[in-house]
C-alpha positions as a Markdown table, in Angstrom:
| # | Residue | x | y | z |
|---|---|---|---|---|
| 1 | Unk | 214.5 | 104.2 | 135.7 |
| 2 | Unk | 211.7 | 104.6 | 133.7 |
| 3 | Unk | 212.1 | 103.1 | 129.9 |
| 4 | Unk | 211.5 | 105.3 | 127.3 |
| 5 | Unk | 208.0 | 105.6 | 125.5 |
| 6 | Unk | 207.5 | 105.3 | 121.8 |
| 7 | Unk | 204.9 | 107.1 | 120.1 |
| 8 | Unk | 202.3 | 104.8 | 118.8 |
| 9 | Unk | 199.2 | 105.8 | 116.3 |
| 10 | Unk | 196.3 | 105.4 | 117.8 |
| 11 | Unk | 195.6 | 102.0 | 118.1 |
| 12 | Unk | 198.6 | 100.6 | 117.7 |
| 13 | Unk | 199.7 | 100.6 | 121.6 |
| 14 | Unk | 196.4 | 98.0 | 122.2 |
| 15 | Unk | 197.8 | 95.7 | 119.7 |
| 16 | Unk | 201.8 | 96.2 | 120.8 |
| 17 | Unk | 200.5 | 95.4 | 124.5 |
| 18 | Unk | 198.5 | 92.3 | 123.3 |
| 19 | Unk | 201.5 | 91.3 | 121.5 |
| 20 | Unk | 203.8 | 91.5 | 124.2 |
| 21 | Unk | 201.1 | 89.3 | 126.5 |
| 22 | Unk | 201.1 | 86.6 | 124.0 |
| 23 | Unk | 205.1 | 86.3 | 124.2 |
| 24 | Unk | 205.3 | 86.4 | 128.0 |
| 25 | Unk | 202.2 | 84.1 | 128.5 |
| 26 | Unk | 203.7 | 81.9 | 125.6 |
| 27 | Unk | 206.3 | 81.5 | 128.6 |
| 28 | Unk | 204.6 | 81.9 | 131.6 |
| 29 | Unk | 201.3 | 81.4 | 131.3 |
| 30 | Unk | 198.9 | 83.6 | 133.3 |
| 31 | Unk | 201.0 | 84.6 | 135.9 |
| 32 | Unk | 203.4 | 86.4 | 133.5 |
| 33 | Unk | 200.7 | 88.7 | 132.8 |
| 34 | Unk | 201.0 | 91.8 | 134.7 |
| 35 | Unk | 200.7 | 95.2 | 133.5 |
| 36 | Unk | 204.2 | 96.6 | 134.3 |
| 37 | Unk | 205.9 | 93.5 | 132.5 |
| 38 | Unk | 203.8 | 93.8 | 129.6 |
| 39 | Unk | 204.2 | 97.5 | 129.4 |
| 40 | Unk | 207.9 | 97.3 | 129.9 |
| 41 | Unk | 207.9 | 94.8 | 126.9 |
| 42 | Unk | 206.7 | 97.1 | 125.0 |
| 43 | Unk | 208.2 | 100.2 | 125.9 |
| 44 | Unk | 206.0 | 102.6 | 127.5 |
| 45 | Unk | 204.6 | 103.4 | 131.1 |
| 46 | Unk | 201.7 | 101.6 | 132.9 |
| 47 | Unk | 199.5 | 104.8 | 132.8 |
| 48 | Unk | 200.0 | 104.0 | 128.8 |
| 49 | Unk | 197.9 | 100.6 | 128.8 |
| 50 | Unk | 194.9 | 102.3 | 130.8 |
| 51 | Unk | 194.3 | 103.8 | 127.7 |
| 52 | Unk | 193.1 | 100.6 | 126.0 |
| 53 | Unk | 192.8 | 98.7 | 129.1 |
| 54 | Unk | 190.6 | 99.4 | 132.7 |
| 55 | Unk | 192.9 | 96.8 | 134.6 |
| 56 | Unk | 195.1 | 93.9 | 134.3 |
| 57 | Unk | 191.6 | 91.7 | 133.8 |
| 58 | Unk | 191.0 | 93.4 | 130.5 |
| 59 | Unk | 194.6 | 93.1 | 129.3 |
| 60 | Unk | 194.4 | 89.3 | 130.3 |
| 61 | Unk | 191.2 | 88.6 | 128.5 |
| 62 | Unk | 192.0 | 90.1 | 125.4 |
| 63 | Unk | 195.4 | 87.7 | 125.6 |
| 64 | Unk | 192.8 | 85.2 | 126.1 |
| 65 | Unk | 190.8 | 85.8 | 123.1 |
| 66 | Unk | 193.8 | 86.1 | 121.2 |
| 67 | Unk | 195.2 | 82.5 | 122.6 |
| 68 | Unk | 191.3 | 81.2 | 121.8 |
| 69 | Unk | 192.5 | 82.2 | 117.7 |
| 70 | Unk | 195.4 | 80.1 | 117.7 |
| 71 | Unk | 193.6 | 77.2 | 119.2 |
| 72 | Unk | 190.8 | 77.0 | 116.7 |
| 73 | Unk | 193.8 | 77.7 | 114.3 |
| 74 | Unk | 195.4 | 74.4 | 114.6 |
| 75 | Unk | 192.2 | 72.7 | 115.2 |
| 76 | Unk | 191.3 | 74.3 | 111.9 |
| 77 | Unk | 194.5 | 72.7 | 110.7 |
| 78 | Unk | 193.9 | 69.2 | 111.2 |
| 79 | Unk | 190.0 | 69.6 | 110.3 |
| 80 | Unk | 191.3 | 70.7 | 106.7 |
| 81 | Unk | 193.4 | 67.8 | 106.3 |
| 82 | Unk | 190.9 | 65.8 | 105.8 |
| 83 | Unk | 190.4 | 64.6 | 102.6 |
| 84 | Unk | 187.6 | 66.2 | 100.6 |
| 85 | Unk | 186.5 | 63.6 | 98.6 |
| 86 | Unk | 185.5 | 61.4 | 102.1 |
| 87 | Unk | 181.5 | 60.2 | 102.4 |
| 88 | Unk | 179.9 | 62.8 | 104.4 |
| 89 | Unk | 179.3 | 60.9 | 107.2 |
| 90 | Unk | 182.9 | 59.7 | 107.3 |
| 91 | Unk | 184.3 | 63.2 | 106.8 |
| 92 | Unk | 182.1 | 64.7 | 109.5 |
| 93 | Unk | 183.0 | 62.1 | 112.1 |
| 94 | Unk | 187.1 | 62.7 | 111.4 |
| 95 | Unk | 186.2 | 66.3 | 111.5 |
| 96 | Unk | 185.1 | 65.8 | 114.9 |
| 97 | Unk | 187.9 | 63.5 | 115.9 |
| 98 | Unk | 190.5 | 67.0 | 114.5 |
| 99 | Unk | 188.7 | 69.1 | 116.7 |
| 100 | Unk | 189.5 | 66.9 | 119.6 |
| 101 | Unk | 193.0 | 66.3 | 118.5 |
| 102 | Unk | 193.3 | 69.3 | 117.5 |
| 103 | Unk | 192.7 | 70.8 | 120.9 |
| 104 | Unk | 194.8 | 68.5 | 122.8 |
| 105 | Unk | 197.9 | 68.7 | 120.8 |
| 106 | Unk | 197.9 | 72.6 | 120.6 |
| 107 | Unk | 197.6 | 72.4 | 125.0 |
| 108 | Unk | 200.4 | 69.8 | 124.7 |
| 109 | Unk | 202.3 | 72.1 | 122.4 |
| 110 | Unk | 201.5 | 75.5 | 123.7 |
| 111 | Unk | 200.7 | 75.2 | 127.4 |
| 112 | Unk | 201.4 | 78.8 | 128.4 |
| 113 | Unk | 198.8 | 79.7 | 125.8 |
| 114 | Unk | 196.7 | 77.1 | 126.0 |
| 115 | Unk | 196.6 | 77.9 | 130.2 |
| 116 | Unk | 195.6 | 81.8 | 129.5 |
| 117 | Unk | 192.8 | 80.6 | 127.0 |
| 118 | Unk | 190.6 | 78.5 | 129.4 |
| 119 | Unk | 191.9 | 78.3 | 132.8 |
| 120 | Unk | 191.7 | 82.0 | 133.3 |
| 121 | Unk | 188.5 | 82.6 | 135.3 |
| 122 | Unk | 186.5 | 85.3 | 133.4 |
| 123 | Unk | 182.5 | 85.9 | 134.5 |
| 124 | Unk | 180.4 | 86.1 | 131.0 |
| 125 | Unk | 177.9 | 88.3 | 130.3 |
| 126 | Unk | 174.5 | 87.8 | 131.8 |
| 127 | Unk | 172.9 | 85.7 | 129.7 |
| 128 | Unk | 175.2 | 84.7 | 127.6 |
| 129 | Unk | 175.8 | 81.6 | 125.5 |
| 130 | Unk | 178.1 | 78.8 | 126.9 |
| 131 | Unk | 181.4 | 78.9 | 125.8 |
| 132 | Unk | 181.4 | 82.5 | 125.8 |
| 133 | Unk | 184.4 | 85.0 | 126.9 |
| 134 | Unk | 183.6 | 88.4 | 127.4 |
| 135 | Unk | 181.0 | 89.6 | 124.3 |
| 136 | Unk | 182.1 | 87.1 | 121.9 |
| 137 | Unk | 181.6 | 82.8 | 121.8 |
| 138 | Unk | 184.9 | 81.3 | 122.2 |
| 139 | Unk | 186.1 | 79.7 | 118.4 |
| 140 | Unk | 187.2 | 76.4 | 119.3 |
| 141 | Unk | 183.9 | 76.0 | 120.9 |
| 142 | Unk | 181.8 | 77.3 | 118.2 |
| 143 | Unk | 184.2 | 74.9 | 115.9 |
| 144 | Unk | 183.1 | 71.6 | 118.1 |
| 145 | Unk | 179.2 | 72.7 | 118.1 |
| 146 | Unk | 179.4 | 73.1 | 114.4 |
| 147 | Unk | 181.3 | 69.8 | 114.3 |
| 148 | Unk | 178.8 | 68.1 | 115.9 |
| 149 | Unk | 175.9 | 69.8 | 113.7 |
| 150 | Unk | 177.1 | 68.7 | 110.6 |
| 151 | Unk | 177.5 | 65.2 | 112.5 |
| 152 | Unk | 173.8 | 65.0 | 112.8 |
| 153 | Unk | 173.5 | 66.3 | 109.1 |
| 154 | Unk | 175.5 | 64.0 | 107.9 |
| 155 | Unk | 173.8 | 60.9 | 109.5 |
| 156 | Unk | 176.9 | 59.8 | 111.5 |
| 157 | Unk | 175.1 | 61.3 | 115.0 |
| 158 | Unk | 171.4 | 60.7 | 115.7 |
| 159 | Unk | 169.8 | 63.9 | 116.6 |
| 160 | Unk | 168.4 | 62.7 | 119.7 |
| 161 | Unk | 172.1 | 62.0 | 121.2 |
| 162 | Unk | 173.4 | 66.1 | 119.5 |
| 163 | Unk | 171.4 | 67.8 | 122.7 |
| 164 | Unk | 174.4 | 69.4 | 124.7 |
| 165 | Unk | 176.5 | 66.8 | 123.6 |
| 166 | Unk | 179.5 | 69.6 | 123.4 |
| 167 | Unk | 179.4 | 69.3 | 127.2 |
| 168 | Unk | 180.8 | 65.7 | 127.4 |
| 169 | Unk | 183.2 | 66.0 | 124.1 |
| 170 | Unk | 184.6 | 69.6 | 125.9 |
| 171 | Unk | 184.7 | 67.8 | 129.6 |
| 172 | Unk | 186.6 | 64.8 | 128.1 |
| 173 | Unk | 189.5 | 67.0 | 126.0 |
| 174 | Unk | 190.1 | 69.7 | 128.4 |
| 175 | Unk | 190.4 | 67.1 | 131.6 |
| 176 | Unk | 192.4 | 65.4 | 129.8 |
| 177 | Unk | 194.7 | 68.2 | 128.1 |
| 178 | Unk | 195.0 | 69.1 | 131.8 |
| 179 | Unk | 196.1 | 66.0 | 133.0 |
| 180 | Unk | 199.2 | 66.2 | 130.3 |
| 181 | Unk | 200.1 | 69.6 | 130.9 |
| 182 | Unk | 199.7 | 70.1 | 134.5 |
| 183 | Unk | 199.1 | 66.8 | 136.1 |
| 184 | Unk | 199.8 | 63.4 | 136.8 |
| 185 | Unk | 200.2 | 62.4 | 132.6 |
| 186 | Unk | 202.5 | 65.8 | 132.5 |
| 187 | Unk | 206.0 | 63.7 | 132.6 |
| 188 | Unk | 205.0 | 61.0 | 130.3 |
| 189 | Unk | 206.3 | 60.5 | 126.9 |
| 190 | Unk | 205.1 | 62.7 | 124.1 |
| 191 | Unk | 204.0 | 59.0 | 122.1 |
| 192 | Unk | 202.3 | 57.6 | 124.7 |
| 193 | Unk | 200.4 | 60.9 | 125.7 |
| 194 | Unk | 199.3 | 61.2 | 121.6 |
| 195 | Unk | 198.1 | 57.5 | 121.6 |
| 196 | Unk | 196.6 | 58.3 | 124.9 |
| 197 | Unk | 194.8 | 61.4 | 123.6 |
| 198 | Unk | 193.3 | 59.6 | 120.5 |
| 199 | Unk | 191.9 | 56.5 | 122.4 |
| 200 | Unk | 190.1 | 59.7 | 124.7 |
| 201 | Unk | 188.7 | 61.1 | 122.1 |
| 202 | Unk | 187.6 | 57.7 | 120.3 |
| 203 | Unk | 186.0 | 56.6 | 123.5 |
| 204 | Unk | 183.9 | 60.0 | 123.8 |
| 205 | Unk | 182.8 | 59.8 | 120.1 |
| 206 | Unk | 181.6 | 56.2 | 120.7 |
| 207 | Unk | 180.2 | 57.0 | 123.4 |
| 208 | Unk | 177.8 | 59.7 | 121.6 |
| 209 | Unk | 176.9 | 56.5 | 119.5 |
| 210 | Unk | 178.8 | 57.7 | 116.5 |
């Protein structure tokens, strides 16, 4: 049987169905996104999300970019915590540090989300810049480049190390955020994984020569 629709105004069904994504990804990950559980979710019939949506791809990638938000969110979080009245070049290289940390802990904390943001295959734009999903940049990515900008401004990064230096800091991170959530680290205990993650992201820094 067929559930009953509800009338939305227009616009409001893209967001309901987005919604509904992020609460069965939250709990599934990827796999939890197909269009007649999302539409059921929310109330209405399949032929409803074509409206806002060609396929299941485009349903999935704006779950994505939504799931991208709340990761720069809580990298945002930790960045903020830092204390303002830090010298620059100490403030921008603990910036850095949160936007590592940052990143790990929400994939440790969220892995249904964190799996939909960046392990769903997507092909970018031609041309596009890294990091990019669709037509926009991907925040937590923008939030490491800028990170590592204001490291060079500051003096704590010498500019000839910044040149795609994103690449090694991202590589390092996600790996390991994989590791935890999927792979071999996945069963450990939650203190050894954070000590784990902050010796990772110390080693990368140093490695820039921070």
């Amino acid at each position: 049987m067929v559930a009953e629709t509800r009338p939305y105004h227009h616009g409001d069904l893209r967001t309901a169905l987005v919604e509904a994504g992020l609460r069965l990804a939250r709990e599934g990950g990827a796999s939890a996104l197909g269009l007649r559980g999302v539409t059921r979710a929310v109330g209405v019939t399949p032929n409803a999300a074509y409206r806002h949506f060609a396929d299941r791809r485009a349903l999935v990638l704006a779950v994505a970019a939504e799931a991208q938000d709340r990761v720069a969110h809580a990298m945002l979080d930790r960045m903020n915590a830092i204390p303002r009245d830090a010298a620059p070049a100490e403030r921008a290289l603990r910036r850095l540090r949160a936007v590592g940390l940052g990143y790990i802990h929400f994939a440790l904390s969220e892995p249904g989300w964190f799996e939909v943001a960046f392990l769903t295959q997507d092909v970018a734009p031609e041309n596009a810049p890294p990091g990019t999903l669709e037509d926009r940049v991907s925040p937590p990515y923008q939030l490491l480049v800028d990170a590592l900008d204001q490291m060079v401004e500051a003096g704590a990064l010498p500019p000839e190390r910044r040149a795609d230096a994103e690449w090694p800091c991202w590589s390092a991170v996600h790996g390991f955020a994989d590791l935890a959530t999927r792979g071999p680290l996945q069963r450990q205990d939650r203190a050894f994984i954070d000590r784990l993650a902050e010796h990772v992201v110390d080693t990368i820094i140093n490695g820039l020569g921070a």
